[in-house]
C-alpha positions in Angstrom: 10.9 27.6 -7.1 7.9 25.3 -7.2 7.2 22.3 -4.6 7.1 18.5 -6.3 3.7 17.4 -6.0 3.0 13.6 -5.4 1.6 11.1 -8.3 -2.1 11.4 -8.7 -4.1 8.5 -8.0 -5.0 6.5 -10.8 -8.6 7.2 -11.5 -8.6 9.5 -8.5 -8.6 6.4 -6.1 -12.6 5.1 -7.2 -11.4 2.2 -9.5 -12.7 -1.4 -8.7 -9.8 -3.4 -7.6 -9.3 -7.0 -7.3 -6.4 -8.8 -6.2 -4.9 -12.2 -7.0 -3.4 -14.0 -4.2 -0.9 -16.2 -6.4 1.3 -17.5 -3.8 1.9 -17.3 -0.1 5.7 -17.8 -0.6 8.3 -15.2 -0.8 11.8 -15.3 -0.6 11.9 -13.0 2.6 10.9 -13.0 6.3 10.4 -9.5 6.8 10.2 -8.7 10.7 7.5 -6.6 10.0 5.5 -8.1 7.7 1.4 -8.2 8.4 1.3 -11.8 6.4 2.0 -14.3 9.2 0.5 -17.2 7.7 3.3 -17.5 4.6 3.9 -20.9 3.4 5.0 -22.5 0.1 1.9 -24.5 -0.7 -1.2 -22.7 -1.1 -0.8 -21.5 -4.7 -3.2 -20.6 -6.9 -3.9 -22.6 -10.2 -4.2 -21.2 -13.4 -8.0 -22.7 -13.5 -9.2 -21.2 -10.1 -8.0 -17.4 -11.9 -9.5 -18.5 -14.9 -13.0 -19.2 -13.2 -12.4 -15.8 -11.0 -12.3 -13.4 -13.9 -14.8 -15.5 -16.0 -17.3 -14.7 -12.3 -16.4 -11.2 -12.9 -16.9 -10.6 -16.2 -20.3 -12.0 -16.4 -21.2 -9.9 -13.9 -20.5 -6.6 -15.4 -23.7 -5.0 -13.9 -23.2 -6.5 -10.8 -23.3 -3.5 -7.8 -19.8 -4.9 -7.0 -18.4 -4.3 -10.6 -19.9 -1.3 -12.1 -17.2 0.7 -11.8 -15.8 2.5 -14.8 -12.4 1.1 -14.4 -10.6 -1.8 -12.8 -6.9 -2.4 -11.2 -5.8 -6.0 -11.0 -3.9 -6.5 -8.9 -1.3 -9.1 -7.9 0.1 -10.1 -4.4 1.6 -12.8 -2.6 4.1 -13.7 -0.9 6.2 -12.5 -3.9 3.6 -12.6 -6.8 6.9 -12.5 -9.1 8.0 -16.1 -7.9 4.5 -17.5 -10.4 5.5 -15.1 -13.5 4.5 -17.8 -15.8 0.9 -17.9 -14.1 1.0 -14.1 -13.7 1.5 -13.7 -17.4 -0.9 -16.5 -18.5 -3.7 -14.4 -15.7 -2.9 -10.9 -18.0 -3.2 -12.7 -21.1 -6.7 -14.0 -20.3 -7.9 -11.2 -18.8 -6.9 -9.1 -21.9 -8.7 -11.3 -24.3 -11.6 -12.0 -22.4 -11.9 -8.6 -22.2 -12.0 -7.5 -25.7 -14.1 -10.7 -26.9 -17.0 -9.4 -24.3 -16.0 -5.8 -25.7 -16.0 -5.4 -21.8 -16.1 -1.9 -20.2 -12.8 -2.3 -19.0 -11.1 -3.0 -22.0 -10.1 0.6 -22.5 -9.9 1.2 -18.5 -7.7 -1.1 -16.9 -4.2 -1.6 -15.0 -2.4 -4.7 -13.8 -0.7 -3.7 -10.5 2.4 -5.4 -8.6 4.1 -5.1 -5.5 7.7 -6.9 -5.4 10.2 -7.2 -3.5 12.2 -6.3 -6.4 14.5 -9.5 -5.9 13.7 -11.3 -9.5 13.0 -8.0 -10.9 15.8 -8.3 -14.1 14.7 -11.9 -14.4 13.8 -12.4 -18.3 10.6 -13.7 -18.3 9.6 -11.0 -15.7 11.3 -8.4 -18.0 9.1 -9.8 -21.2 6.3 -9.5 -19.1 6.9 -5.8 -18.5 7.5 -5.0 -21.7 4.0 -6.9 -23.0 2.4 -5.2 -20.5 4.3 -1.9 -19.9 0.9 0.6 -20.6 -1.7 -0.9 -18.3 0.9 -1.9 -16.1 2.3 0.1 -12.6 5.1 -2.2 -10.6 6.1 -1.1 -7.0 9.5 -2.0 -5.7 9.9 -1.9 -1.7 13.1 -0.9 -1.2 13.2 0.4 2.6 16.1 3.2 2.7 20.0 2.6 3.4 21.1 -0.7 3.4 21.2 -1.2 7.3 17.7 -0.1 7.3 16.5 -2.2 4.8 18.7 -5.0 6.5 17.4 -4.4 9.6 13.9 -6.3 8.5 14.3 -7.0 5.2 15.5 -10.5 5.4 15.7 -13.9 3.6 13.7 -16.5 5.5 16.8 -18.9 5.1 19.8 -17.7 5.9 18.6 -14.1 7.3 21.0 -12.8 5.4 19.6 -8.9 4.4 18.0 -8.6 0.4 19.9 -4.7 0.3 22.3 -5.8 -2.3 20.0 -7.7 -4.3 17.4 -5.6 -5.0 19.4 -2.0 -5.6 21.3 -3.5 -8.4 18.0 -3.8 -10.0 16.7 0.0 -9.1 18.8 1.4 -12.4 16.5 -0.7 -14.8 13.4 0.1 -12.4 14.0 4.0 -13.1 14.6 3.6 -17.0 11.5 1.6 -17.2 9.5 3.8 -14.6 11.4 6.8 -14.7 8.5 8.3 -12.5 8.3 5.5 -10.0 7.7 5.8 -6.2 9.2 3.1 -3.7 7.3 2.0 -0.7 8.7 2.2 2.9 7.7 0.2 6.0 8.6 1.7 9.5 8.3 0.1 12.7 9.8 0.6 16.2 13.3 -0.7 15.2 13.8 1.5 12.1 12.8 4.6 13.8 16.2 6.4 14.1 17.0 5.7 10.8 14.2 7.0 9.1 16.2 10.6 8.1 18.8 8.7 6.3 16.8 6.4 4.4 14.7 8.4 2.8 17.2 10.7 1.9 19.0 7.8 0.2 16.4 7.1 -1.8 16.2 10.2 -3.2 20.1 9.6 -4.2 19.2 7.0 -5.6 16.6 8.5 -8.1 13.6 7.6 -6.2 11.9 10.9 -6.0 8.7 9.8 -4.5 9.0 7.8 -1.5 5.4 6.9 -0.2 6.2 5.5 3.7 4.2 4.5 6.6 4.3 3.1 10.2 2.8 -0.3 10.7 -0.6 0.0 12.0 0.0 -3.2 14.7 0.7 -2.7 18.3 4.5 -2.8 18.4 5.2 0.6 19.7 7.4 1.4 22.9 7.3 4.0 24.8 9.6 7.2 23.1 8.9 6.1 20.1 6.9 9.2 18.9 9.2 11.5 20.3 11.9 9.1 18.7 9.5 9.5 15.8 9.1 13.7 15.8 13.0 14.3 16.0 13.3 11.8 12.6 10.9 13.8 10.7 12.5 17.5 11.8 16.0 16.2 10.7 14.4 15.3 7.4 12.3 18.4 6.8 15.2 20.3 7.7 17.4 18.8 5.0 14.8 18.7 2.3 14.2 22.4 2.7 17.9 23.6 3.8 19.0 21.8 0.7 16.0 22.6 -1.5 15.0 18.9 -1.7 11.5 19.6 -2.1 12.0 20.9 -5.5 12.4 17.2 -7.3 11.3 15.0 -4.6 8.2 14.4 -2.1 7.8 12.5 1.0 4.4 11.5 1.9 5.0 12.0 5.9 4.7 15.5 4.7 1.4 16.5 3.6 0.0 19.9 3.5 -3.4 18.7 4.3 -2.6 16.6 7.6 -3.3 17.0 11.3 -6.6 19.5 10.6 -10.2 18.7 12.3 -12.4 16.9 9.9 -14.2 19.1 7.6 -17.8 17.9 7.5 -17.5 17.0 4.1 -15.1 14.1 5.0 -16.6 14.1 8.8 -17.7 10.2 9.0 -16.1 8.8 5.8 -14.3 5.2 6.3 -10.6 5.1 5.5 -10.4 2.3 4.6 -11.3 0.5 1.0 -12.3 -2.9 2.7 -15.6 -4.1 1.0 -15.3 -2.4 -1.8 -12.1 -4.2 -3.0 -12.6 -8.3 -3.7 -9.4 -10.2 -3.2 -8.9 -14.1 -4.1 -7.3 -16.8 -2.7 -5.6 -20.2 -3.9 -9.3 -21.9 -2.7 -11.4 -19.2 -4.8 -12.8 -18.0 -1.7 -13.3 -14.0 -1.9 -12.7 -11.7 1.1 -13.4 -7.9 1.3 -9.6 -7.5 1.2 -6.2 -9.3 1.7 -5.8 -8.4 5.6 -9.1 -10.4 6.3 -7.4 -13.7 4.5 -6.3 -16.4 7.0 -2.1 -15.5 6.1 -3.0 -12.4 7.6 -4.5 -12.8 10.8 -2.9 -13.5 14.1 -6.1 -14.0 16.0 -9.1 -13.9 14.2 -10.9 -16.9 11.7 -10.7 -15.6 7.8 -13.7 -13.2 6.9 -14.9 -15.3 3.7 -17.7 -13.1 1.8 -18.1 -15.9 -0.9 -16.2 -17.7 -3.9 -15.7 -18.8 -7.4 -18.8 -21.4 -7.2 -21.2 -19.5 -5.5 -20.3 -15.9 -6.0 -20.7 -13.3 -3.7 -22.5 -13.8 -0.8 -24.4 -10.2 0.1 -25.1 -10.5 3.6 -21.9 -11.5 4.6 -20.4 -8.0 3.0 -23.4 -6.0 4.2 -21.3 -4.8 7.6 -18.5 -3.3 5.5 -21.3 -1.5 3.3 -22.5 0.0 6.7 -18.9 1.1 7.7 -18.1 5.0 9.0 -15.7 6.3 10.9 -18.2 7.0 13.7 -19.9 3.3 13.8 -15.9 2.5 14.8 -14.6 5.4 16.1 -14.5 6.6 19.8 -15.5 9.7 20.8 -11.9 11.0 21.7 -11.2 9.8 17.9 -14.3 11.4 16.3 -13.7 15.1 18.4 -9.7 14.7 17.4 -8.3 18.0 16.7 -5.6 16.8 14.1 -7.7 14.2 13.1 -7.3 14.6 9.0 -4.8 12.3 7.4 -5.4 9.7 10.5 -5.3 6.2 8.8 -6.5 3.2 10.2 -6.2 -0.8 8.5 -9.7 -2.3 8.4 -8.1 -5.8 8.7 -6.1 -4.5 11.8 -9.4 -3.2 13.1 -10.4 -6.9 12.8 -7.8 -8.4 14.1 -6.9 -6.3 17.2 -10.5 -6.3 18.2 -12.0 -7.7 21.5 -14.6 -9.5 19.4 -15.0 -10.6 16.0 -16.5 -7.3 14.5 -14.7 -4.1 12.4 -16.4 -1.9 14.5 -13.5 -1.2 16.9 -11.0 1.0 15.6 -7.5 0.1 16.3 -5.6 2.7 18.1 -2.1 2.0 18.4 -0.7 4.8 16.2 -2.1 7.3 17.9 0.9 8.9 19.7 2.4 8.7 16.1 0.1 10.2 14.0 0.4 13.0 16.6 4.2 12.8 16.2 3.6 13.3 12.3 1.5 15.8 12.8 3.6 18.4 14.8 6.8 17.6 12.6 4.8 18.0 9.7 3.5 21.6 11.1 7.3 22.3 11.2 8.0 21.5 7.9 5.3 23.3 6.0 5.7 26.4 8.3 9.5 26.9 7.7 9.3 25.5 4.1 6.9 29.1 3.9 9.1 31.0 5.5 12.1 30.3 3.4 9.6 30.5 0.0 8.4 34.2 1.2 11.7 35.0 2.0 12.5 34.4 -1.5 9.7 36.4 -3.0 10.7 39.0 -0.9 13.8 39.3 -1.6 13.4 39.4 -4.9 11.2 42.8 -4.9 
């Protein structure tokens, strides 16, 4: 009986990607949601992409762009509510492209994260199918629909967005047949974490990709909380041989070891050597260091459309490792493997203005992963060597 393994990375992960901030609107409020500066005004013109992927494309050689492959990628707010803009990006990209007989021409994905709301709209459905084999769509769908209630909400009425985007999940699966969802948890979700990802599995989501927020909103008991969740679930995945057709990425074979010194003083983070773009043209080393998404820090501009980018202002993240950030309790970490950290958080939380103090606040959760995720793997063995055994 074999184990579902999760997607592989596309391009094993070392693909240049850029995002597009279209818009800052989005139909929802989520209460968790990292982007606090949303608004319905700063969107971005047709002209200011246009003049961001003509900057790119000249600069094929550039250090910044001489990657093999590319992912453009598209965000907001909900990057669905400009289709017509989104479209008119991918069409230009696409022939601009091929006229340069770019690199990238043959190496390239669009990529979309939605709330799924507008997903069955029909110029969003055109789009898809113009686009379908360059192009990977995510739908965040957050479990059962009190869970996905719970924060999921429109910024209106507060009413919860459950209903509205599972009716569009059927056409999602015959389009993506393969897809993985992406789930959110924070403190008031925790005792529903079991449930909701279990629905999604009903519901033909077979990969559910899910993390905890990396801001400070943890109480006390929530990684115990945390710990019972994750037994529950790992004992009905395995009791009811779950793990066969679907994966849950809390439960990773590799976690909670002590860094191999191959990986020893790698940064986890991809900030610096992604580009993402505002409404302005400004470029930052990725979306969390954009104004929207800071609570307390100024916007970490590394350049724009006009002037392109400016070195020395992206030198720092060049120079980042997990031990320039780390502390020492951090770096000698025992389960330390599969310990994320949000460079933009990093930023953000920090006493000063600098990414060189790692944020910590998921610390007792990680741990909590960690020690359920030892439970999983050890009685998922035990039940697939009882097996062998028994059939000898």
């Amino acid at each position: 009986m074999s184990i579902k393994q999760a997607s592989n990375v596309w391009k094993d992960g070392i693909a240049k990607e850029i995002t597009f901030i279209v818009t800052k609107d989005c139909q929802l409020s989520c209460k968790y949601c990292y982007l606090v500066g949303k608004n319905s005004d700063e969107r971005m013109s047709y002209e200011i992409a246009k003049k961001t992927v003509d900057y790119i494309l000249a600069n094929e050689y550039h250090e910044c762009f001489a990657t093999e492959s590319v992912i453009w990628d598209f965000i907001g707010g909900e990057p669905f509510l400009e289709i017509d803009l989104l479209d008119k990006i991918c069409d230009y990209i696409k022939s601009e492209m091929f006229r340069l007989n770019h690199h990238w021409f043959n190496s390239y994905r669009f990529n979309i994260t939605t709330n799924g709301i507008n997903y069955s709209n029909s110029k969003i459905q055109k789009f898809i199918e113009k686009n379908r084999q360059h192009l990977n769509i995510t739908i965040t769908i957050d479990g059962t629909k009190f869970k996905h209630d719970l924060n999921r909400i429109y910024k209106d009425s507060g009413k919860g967005s459950y209903d509205d985007v599972v009716k569009n999940i059927p056409l999602y699966l015959r389009q993506y047949p393969d897809a993985a969802t992406k789930v959110t948890i924070s403190s008031l979700d925790i005792p529903y974490i079991k449930e909701s990802v279990l629905h999604l599995f009903d519901l033909g989501l077979h990969e559910v990709n899910i993390n905890c927020v990396f801001e400070n909103v943890w109480r006390d008991g929530d990684d115990k909380l945390f710990e019972e969740q994750l037994i529950l679930l790992a004992d009905a995945m395995i009791d009811d041989d779950l793990y066969v057709n679907n994966v849950c990425s809390f439960f990773n074979e590799d976690l909670g070891r002590p860094l191999p010194l191959s990986v020893s003083n790698k940064n986890w983070c991809g900030a610096g050597m992604m580009l993402s773009i505002d409404s302005a043209g400004n470029f930052y080393p990725c979306t969390r260091f954009a104004k929207y998404s800071l609570r307390n820090k100024q916007a970490w501009i590394v350049g724009n459309i006009y002037n392109g980018i400016d070195k020395n202002k992206l030198r720092p993240f060049l120079a980042l490792d997990r031990k320039t950030q780390s502390s020492q309790e951090c770096i000698d970490c025992e389960v330390a493997w599969g310990c994320a950290w949000c460079q933009g958080e990093n930023y953000d939380a920090a006493d000063t203005p600098t990414i060189y103090q790692r944020a910590t606040a998921i610390c007792k959760m990680h741990k909590a992963r960690v020690r359920a995720n030892n439970y999983y793997w050890s009685k998922l063995h035990r039940k697939l060597n009882n097996k062998v055994e028994n059939k000898k």
